[in-house]
ZAMARGU-4260 file (C-alpha; in steps of 0.2 Angstrom, whole numbers, plus 5000, padded with zeros to 4 digits):
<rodrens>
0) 5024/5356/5490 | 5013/5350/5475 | 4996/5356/5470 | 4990/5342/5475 | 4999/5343/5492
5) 4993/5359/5493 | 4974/5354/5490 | 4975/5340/5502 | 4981/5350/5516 | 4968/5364/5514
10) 4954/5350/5514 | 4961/5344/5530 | 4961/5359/5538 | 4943/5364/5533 | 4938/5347/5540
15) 4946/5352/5558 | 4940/5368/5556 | 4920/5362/5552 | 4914/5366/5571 | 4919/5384/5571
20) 4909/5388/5551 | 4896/5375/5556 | 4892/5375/5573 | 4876/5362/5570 | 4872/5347/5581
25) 4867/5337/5567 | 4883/5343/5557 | 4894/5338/5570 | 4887/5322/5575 | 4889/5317/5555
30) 4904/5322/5553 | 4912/5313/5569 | 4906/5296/5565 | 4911/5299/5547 | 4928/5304/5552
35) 4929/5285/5563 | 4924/5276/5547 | 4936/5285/5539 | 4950/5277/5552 | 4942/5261/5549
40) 4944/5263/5532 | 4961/5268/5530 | 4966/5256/5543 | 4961/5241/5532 | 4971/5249/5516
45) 4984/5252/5526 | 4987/5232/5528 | 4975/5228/5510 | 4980/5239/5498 | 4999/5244/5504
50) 5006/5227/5511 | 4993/5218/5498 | 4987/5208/5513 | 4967/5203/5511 | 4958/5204/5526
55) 4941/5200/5528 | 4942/5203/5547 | 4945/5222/5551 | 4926/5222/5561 | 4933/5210/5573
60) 4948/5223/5578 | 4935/5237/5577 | 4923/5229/5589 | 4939/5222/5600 | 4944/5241/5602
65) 4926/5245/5607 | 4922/5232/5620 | 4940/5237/5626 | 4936/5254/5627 | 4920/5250/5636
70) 4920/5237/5650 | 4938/5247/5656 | 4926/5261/5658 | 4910/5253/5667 | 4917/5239/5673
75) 4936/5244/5682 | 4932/5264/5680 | 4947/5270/5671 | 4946/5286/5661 | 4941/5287/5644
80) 4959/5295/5639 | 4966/5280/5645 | 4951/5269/5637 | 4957/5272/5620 | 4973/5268/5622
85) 4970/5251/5630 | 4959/5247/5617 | 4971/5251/5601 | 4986/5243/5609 | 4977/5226/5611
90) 4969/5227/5594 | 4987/5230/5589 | 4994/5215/5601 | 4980/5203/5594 | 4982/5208/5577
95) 5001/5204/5579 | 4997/5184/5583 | 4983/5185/5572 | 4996/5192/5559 | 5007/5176/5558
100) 4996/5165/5548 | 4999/5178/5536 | 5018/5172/5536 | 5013/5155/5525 | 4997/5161/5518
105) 4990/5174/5505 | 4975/5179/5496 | 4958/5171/5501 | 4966/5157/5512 | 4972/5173/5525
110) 4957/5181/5520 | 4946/5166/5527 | 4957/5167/5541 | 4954/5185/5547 | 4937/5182/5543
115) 4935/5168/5556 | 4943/5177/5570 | 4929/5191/5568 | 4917/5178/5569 | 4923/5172/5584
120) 4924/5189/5591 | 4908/5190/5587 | 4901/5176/5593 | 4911/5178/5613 | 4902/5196/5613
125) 4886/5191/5609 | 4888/5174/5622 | 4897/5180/5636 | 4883/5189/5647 | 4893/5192/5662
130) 4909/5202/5652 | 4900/5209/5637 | 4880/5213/5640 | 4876/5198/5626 | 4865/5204/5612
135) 4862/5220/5620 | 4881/5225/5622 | 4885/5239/5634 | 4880/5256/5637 | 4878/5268/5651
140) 4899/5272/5653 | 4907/5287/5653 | 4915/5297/5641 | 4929/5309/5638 | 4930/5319/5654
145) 4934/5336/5656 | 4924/5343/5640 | 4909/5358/5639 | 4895/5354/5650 | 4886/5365/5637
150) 4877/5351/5622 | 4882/5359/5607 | 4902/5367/5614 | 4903/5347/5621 | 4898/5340/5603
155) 4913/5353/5597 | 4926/5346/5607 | 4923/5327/5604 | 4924/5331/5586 | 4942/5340/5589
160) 4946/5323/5600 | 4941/5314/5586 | 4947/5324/5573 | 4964/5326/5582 | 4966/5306/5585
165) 4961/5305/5565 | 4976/5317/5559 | 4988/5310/5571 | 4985/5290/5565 | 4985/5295/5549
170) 5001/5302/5549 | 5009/5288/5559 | 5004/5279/5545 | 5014/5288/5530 | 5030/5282/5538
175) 5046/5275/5527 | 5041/5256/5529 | 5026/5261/5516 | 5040/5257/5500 | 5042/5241/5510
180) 5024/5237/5510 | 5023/5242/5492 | 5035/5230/5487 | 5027/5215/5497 | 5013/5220/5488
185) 5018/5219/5471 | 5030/5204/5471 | 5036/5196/5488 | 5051/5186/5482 | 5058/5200/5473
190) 5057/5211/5487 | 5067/5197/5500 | 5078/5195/5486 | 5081/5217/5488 | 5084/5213/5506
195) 5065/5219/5513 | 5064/5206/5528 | 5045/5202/5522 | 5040/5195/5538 | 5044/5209/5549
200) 5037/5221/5539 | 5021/5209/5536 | 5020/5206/5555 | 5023/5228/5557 | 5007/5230/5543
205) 4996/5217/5553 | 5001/5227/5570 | 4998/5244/5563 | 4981/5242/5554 | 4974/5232/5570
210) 4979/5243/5581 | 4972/5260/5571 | 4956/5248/5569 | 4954/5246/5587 | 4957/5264/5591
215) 4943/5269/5579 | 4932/5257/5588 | 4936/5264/5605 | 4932/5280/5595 | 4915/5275/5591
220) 4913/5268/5608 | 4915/5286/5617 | 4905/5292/5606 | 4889/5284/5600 | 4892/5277/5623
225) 4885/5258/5614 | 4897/5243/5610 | 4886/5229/5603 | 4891/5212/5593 | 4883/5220/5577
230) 4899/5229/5574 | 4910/5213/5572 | 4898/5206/5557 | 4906/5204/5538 | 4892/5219/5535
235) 4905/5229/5545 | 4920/5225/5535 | 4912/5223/5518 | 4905/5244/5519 | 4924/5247/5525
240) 4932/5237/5510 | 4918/5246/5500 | 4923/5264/5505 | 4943/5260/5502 | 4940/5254/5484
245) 4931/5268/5481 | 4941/5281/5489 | 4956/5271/5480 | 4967/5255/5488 | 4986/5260/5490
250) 4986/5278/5498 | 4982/5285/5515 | 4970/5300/5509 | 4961/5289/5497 | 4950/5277/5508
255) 4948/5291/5523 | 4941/5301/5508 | 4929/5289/5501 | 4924/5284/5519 | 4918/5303/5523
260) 4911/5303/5507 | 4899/5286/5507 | 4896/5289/5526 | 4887/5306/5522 | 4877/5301/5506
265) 4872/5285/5518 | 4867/5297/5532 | 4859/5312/5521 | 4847/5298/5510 | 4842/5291/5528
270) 4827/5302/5527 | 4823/5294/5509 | 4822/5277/5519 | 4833/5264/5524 | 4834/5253/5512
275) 4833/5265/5498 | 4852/5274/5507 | 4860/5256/5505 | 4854/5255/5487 | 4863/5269/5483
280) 4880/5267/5494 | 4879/5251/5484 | 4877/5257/5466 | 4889/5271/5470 | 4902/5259/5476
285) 4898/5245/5460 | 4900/5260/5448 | 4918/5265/5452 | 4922/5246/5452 | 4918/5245/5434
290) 4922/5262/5428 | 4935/5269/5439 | 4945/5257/5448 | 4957/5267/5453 | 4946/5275/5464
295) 4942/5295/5470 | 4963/5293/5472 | 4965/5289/5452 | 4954/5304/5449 | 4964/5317/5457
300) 4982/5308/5449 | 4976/5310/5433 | 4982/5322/5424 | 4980/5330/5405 | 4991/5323/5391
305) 5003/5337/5389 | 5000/5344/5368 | 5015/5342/5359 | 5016/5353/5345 | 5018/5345/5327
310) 5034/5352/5318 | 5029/5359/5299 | 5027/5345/5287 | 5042/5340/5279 | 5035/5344/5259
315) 5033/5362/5267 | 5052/5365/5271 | 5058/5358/5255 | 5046/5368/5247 | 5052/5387/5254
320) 5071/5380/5250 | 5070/5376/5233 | 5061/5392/5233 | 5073/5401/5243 | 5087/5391/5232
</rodrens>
């Protein structure tokens, strides 16, 4: 294993280990919703920045998964275990047949695309009273079942769901049709040409980013216990875009890092004021545009040029042989 390996995985185990060293309320709440944007966010790198398919979109599969999540709750009482399930797999599903535009189109005419379909999303949500609560979305569901009655042992255990739910999406998504995404990305007629069937592996990246989308919205939905048509605006998916380029588009660890990053600088300057959090988020995210492109992810790749040592001038060695001589 790398140093790098090495320092990646003892980061993630200090994550999953944040209940036991700081067994705060505050701490924990923080640190759970940061780790669901951070699901969001590598969801949408996972089909942005590998496959190189622009989507404009990912609040409208975040949302889906949430409203899934909910009304299966209130509305036909299934448990919450079950809830997330549902909720990812059709975010997955709808992303499939949302995903076959993607097989004619590229760049901002897909973009446009995904960005239509959240705002139709968000548009049913907030008009259909009867199903989805309208503006006011839907509360008053239950959660996870089976956790600590106790406050602080029950904010714990949600955390080690979410936490738990996190590590395992994120390793689905390291899986050997990455170098098939890669190469989409960077030149799609060369990589049919190699004999990467582009449109199944496009249709497999729109499937799997949907689908970890929507389980991170049925995520949110368990925890904060509100779904509401808010979450399917472009504000959603341009902080997501946001916290991939600046964790860094093209790896897994990149985005989720710049997510939990972003996420706690926006939370920890919301006692500064509102506005004055966003500012900040904003400049942060404009300044590694411009200075660092590569993101928090070409930071840590960056390595030293090795020194090479000069060898003795050449005047030097005929010197000591003519005076050897």
């Amino acid at each position: 294993m790398t140093t790098r390996g090495t320092w990646l995985g003892g980061l993630a185990v200090a994550a999953i280990l944040l209940p036991l060293a700081v067994p705060h309320p505050f701490v924990l709440t923080i640190a759970t919703q940061a780790l669901i944007w951070a699901l969001l966010a590598s969801s949408w790198d996972l089909l942005s920045g590998y496959a190189g398919q622009v989507s404009f979109g990912h609040a409208g599969f975040f949302v889906l998964g949430g409203y899934t999540a909910a009304i299966t709750s209130k509305s036909l009482g299934l448990s919450a275990w079950l809830g997330v399930w549902l909720g990812a797999l059709l975010a997955a599903v709808v992303g499939l047949a949302v995903g076959f535009p993607a097989l004619r189109l590229r760049g901002h005419y897909l973009a446009l695309i995904t960005l239509g379909f959240a705002e139709i999303l968000r548009l049913v949500a907030q008009n259909w009273l009867s199903l989805t609560g309208g503006p006011f979305g839907i509360y008053g569901y239950a959660t996870f079942s089976g956790l600590p009655a106790d406050p602080l042992l029950r904010r714990q255990a949600l955390y080690v769901v979410v936490a738990s739910l996190f590590a395992m999406a994120v390793i689905g998504e390291r899986t050997p049709a990455g170098k098939a995404f890669r190469a989409i990305r960077e030149d799609e007629l060369l990589a049919a040409t190699l004999g990467i069937h582009t449109t199944r592996y496009k249709l497999l990246a729109f499937a799997l980013s949907s689908g970890f989308a929507g389980l991170a919205g049925t995520l949110y939905a368990y925890y904060v216990l509100l779904v509401s048509p808010t979450l399917a605006s472009p504000a959603t998916t341009a902080l997501v875009i946001g916290m991939a380029v600046f964790g860094g588009l093209g790896t897994i660890w990149g985005p989720a890092a710049g997510a939990l990053l972003l996420y706690g600088v926006n939370e920890a300057l919301r006692f500064v004021g509102v506005v004055y959090n966003l500012i900040v988020v904003g400049l942060i995210i404009m300044t590694f545009v411009i200075f660092v492109p590569e993101g928090l992810a070409g930071v840590v790749r960056r390595r030293p040029a090795p020194r090479v040592r000069r060898s003795p001038p050449a005047r030097s060695t005929d010197a000591s042989r003519s005076i050897g001589g």
